[in-house]
Biopython code that builds the backbone (N, CA, C, O; Angstrom):
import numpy as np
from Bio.PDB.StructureBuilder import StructureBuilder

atoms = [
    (1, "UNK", "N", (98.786, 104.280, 123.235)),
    (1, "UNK", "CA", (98.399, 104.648, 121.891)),
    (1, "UNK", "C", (97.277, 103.715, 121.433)),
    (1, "UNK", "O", (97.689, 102.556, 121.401)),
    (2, "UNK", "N", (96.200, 103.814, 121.126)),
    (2, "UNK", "CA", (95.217, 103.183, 120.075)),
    (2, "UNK", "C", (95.373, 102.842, 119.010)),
    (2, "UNK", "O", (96.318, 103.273, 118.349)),
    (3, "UNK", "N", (94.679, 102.152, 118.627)),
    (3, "UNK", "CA", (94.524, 101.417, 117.527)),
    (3, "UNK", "C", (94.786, 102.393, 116.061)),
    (3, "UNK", "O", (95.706, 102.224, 115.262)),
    (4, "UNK", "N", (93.327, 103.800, 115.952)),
    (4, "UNK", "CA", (92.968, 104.351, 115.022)),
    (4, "UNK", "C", (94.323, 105.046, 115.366)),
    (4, "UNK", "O", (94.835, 104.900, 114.256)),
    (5, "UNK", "N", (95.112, 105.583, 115.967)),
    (5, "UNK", "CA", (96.221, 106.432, 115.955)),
    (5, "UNK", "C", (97.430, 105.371, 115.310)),
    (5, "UNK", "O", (98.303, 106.062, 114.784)),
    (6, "UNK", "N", (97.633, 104.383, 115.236)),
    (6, "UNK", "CA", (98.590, 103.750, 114.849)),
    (6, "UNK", "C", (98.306, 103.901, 113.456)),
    (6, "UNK", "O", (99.065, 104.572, 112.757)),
    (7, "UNK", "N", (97.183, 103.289, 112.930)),
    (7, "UNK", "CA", (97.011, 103.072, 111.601)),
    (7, "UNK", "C", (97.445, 104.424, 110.622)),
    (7, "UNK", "O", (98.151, 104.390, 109.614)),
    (8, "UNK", "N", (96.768, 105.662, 111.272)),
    (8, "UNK", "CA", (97.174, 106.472, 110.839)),
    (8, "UNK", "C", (98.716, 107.224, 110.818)),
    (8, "UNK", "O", (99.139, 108.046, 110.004)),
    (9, "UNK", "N", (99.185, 106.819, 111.644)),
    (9, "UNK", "CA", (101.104, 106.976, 111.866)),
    (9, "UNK", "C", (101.341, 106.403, 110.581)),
    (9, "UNK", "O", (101.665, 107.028, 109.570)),
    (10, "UNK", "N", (101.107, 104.820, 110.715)),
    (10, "UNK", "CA", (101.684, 103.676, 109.742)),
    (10, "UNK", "C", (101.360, 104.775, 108.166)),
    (10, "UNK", "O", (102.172, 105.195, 107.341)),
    (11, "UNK", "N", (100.236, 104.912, 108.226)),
    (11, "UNK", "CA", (99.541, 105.444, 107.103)),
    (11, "UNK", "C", (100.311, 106.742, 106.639)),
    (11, "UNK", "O", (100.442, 106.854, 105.420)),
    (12, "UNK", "N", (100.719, 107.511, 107.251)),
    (12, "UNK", "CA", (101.730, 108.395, 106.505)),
    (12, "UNK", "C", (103.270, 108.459, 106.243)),
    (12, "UNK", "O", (104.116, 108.974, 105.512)),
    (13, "UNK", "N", (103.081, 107.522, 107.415)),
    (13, "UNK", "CA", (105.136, 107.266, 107.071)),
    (13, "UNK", "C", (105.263, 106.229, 105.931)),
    (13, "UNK", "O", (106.323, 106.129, 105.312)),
    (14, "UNK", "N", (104.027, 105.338, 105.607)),
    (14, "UNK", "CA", (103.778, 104.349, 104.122)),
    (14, "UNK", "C", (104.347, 105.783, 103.002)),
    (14, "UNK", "O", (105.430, 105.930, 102.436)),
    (15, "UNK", "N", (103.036, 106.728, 103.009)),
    (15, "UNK", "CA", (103.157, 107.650, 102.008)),
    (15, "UNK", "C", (104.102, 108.344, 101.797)),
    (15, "UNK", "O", (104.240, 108.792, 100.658)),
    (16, "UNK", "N", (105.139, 108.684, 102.906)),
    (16, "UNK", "CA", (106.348, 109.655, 102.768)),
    (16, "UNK", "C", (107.177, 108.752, 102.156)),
    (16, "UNK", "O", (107.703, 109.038, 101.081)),
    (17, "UNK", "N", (107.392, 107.544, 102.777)),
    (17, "UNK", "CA", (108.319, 106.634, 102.538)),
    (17, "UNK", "C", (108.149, 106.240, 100.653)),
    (17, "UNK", "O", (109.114, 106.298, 99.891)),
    (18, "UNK", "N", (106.832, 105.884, 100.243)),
    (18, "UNK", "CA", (106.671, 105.583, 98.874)),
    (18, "UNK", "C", (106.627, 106.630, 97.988)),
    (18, "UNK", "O", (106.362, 106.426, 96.803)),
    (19, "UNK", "N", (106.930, 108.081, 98.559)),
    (19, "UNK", "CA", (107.018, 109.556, 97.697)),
    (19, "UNK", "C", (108.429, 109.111, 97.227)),
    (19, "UNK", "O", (109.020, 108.758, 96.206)),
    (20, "UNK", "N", (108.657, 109.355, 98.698)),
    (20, "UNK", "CA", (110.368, 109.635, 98.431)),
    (20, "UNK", "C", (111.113, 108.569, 97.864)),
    (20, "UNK", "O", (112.113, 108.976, 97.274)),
    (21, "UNK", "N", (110.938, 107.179, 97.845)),
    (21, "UNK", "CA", (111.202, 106.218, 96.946)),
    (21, "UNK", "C", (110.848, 106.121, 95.164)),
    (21, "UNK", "O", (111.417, 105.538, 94.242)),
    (22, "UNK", "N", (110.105, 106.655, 95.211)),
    (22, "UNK", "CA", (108.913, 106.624, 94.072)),
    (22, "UNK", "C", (109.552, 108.347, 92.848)),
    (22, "UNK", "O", (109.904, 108.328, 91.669)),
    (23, "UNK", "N", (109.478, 109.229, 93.555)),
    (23, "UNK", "CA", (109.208, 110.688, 92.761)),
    (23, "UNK", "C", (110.819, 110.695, 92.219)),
    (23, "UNK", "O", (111.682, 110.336, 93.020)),
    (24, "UNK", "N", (111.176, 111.070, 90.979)),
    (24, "UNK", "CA", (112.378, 111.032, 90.273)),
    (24, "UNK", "C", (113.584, 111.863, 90.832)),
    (24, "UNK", "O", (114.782, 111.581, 90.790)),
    (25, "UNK", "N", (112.693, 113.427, 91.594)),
    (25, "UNK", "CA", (113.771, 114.041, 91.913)),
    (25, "UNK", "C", (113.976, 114.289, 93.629)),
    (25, "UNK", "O", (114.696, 115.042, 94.286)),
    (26, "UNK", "N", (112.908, 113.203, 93.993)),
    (26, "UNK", "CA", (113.821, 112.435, 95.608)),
    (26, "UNK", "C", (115.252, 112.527, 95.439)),
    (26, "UNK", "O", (115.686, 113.023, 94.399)),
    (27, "UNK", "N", (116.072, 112.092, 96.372)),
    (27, "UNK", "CA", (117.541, 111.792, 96.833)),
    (27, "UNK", "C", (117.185, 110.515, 96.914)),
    (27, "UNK", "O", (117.984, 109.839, 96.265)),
    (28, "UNK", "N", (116.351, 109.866, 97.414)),
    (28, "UNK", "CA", (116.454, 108.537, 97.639)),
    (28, "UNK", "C", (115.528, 107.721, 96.365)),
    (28, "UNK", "O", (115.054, 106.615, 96.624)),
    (29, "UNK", "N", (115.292, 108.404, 94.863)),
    (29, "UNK", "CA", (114.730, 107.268, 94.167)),
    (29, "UNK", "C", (115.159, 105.936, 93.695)),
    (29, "UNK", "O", (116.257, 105.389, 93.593)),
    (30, "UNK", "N", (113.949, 105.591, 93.441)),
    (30, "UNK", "CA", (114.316, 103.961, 92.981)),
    (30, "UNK", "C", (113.986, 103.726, 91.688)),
    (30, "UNK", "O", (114.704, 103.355, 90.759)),
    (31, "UNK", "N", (112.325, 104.087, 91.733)),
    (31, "UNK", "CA", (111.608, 103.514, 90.945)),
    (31, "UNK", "C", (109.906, 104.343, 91.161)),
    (31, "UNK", "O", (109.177, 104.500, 92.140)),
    (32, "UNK", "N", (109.798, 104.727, 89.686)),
    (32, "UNK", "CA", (108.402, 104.756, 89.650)),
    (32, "UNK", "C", (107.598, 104.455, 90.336)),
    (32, "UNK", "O", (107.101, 105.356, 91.011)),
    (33, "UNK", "N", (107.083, 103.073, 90.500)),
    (33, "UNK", "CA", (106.393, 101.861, 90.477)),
    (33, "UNK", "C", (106.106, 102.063, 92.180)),
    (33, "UNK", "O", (105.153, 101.426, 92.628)),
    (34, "UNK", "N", (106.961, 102.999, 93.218)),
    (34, "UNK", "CA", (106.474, 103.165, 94.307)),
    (34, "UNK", "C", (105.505, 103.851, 94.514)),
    (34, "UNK", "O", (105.000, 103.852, 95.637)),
    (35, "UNK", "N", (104.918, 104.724, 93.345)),
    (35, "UNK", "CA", (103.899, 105.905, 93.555)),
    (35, "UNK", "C", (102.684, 104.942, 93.444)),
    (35, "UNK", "O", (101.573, 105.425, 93.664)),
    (36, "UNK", "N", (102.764, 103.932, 93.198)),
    (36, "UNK", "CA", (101.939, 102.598, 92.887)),
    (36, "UNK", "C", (100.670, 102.313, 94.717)),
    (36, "UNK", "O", (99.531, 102.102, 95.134)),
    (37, "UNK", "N", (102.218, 102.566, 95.110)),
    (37, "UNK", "CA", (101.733, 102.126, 97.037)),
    (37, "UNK", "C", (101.308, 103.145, 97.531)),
    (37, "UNK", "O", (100.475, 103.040, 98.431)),
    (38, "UNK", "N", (101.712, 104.343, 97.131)),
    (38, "UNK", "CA", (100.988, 106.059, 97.444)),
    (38, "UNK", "C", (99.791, 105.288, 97.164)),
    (38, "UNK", "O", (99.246, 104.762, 98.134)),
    (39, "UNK", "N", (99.124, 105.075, 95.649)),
    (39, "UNK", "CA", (97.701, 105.065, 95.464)),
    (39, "UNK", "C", (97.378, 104.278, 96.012)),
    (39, "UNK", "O", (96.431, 104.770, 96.624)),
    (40, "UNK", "N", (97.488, 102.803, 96.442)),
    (40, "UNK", "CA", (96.751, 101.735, 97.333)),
    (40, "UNK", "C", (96.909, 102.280, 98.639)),
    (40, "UNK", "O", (95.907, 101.998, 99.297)),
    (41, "UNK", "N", (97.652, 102.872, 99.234)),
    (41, "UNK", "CA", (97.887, 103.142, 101.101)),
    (41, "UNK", "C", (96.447, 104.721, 100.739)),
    (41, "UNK", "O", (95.384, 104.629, 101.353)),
    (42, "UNK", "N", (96.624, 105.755, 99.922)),
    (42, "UNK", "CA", (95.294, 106.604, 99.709)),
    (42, "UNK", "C", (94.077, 105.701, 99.183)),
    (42, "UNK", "O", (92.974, 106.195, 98.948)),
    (43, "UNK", "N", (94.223, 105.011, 99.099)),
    (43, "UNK", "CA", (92.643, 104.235, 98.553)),
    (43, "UNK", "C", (92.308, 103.293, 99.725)),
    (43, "UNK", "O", (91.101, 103.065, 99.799)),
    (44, "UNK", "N", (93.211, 102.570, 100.840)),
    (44, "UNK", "CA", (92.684, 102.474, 101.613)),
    (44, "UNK", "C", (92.421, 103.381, 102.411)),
    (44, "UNK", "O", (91.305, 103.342, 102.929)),
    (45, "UNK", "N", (93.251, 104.370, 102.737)),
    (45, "UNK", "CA", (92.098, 105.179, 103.882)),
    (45, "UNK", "C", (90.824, 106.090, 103.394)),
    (45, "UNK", "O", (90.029, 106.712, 104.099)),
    (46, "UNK", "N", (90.876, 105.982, 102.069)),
    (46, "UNK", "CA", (89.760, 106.434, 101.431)),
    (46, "UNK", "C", (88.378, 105.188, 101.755)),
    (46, "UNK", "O", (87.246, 105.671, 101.770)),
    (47, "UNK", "N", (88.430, 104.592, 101.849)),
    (47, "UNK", "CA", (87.320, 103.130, 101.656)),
    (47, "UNK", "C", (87.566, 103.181, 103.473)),
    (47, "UNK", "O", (86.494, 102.747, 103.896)),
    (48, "UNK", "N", (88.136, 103.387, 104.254)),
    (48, "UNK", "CA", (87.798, 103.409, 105.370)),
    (48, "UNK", "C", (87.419, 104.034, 105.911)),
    (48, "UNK", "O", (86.846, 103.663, 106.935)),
    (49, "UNK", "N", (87.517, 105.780, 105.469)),
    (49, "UNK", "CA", (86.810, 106.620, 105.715)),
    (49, "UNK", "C", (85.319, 106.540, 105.254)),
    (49, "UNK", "O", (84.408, 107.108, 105.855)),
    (50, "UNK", "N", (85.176, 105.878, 104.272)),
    (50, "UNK", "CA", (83.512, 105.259, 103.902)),
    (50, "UNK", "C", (82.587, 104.585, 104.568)),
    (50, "UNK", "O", (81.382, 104.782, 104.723)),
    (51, "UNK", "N", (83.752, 103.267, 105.165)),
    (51, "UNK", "CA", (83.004, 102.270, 105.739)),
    (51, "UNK", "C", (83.259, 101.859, 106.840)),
    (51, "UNK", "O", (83.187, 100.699, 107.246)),
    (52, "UNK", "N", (83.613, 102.912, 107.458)),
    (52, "UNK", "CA", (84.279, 102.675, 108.916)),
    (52, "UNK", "C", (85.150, 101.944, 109.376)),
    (52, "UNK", "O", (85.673, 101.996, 110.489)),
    (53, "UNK", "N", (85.382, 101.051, 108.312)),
    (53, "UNK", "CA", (86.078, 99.692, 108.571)),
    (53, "UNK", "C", (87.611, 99.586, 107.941)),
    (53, "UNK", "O", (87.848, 99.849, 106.762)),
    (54, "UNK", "N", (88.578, 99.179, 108.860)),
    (54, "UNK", "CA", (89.885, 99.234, 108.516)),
    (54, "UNK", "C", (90.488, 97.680, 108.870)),
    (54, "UNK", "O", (90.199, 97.066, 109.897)),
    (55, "UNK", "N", (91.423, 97.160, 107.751)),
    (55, "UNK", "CA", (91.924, 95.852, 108.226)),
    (55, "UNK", "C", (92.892, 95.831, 108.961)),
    (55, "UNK", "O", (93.011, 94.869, 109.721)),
    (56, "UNK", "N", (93.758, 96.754, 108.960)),
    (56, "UNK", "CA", (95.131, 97.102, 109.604)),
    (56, "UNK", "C", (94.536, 97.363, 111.044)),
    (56, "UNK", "O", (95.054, 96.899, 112.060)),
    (57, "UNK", "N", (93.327, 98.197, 111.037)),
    (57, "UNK", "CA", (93.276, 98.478, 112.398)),
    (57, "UNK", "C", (92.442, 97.232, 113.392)),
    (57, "UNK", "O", (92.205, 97.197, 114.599)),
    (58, "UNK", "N", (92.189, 96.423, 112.453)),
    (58, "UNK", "CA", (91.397, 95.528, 113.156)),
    (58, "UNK", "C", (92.898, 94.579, 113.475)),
    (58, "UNK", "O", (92.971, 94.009, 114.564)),
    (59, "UNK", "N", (93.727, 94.489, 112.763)),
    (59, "UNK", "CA", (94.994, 93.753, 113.095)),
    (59, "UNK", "C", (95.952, 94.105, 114.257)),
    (59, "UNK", "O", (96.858, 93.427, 114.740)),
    (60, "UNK", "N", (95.490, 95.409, 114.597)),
    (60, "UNK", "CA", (96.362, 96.362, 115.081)),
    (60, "UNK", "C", (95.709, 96.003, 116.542)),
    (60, "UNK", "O", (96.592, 95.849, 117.386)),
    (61, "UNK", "N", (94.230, 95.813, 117.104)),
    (61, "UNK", "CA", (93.576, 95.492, 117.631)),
    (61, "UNK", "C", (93.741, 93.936, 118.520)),
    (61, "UNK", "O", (93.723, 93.674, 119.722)),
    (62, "UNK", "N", (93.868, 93.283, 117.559)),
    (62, "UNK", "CA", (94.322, 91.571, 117.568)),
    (62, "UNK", "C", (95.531, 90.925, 118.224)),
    (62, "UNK", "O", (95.726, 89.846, 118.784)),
    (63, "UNK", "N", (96.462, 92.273, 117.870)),
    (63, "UNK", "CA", (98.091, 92.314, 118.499)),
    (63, "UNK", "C", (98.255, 92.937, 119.929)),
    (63, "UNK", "O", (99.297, 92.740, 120.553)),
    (64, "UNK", "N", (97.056, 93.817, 120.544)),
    (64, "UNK", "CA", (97.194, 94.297, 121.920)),
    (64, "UNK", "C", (97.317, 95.676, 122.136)),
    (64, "UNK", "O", (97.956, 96.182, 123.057)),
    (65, "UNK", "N", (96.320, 96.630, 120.753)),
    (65, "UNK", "CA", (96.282, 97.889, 120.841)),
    (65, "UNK", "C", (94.968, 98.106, 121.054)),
    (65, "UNK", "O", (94.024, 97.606, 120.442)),
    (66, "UNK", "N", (94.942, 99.092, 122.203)),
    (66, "UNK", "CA", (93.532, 99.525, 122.831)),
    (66, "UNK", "C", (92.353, 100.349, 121.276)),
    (66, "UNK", "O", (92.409, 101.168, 120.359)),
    (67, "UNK", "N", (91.476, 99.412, 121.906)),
    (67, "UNK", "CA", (90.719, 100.283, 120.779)),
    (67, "UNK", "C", (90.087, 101.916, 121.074)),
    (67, "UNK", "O", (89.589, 102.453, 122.063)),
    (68, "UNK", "N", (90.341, 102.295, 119.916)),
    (68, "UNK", "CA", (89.989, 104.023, 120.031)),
    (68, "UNK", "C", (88.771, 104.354, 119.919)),
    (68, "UNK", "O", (87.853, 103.535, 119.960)),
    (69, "UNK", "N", (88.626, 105.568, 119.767)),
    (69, "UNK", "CA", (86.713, 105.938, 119.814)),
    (69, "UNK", "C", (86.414, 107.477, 119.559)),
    (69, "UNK", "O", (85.254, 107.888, 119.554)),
]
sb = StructureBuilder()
sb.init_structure("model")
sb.init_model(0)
sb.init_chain("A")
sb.init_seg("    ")
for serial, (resi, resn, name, xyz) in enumerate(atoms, 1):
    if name == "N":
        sb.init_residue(resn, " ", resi, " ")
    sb.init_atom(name, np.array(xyz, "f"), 0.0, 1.0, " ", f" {name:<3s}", serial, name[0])
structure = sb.get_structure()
């Protein structure tokens, strides 16, 4: 698995995970305040889709994941 494929895994199981924590009529709510991490986990892959540049994936890279292309 690569790098850009991880980030993006990580990147939606973040978002399912902070719906379903987050949205009132989940089974599993908590709290508001998770729809919080929806918008930062969409705003980073928004700004990486801009600038090519991802920190997770450069981390992801650092730890012994082949880089993608």
């Amino acid at each position: 698995m690569t790098s850009w494929q991880m980030v993006r895994i990580l990147a939606g199981v973040f978002i399912m995970l902070s719906v379903a924590l987050g949205a009132p009529s989940s089974p599993f709510f908590m709290n508001e305040w998770w729809l919080a991490f929806t918008l930062f986990v969409g705003a980073n892959v928004f700004q990486s889709g801009l600038t090519k540049w991802c920190l997770l994936e450069t981390i992801m890279r650092k730890i012994g994941f082949k880089s993608g292309s």
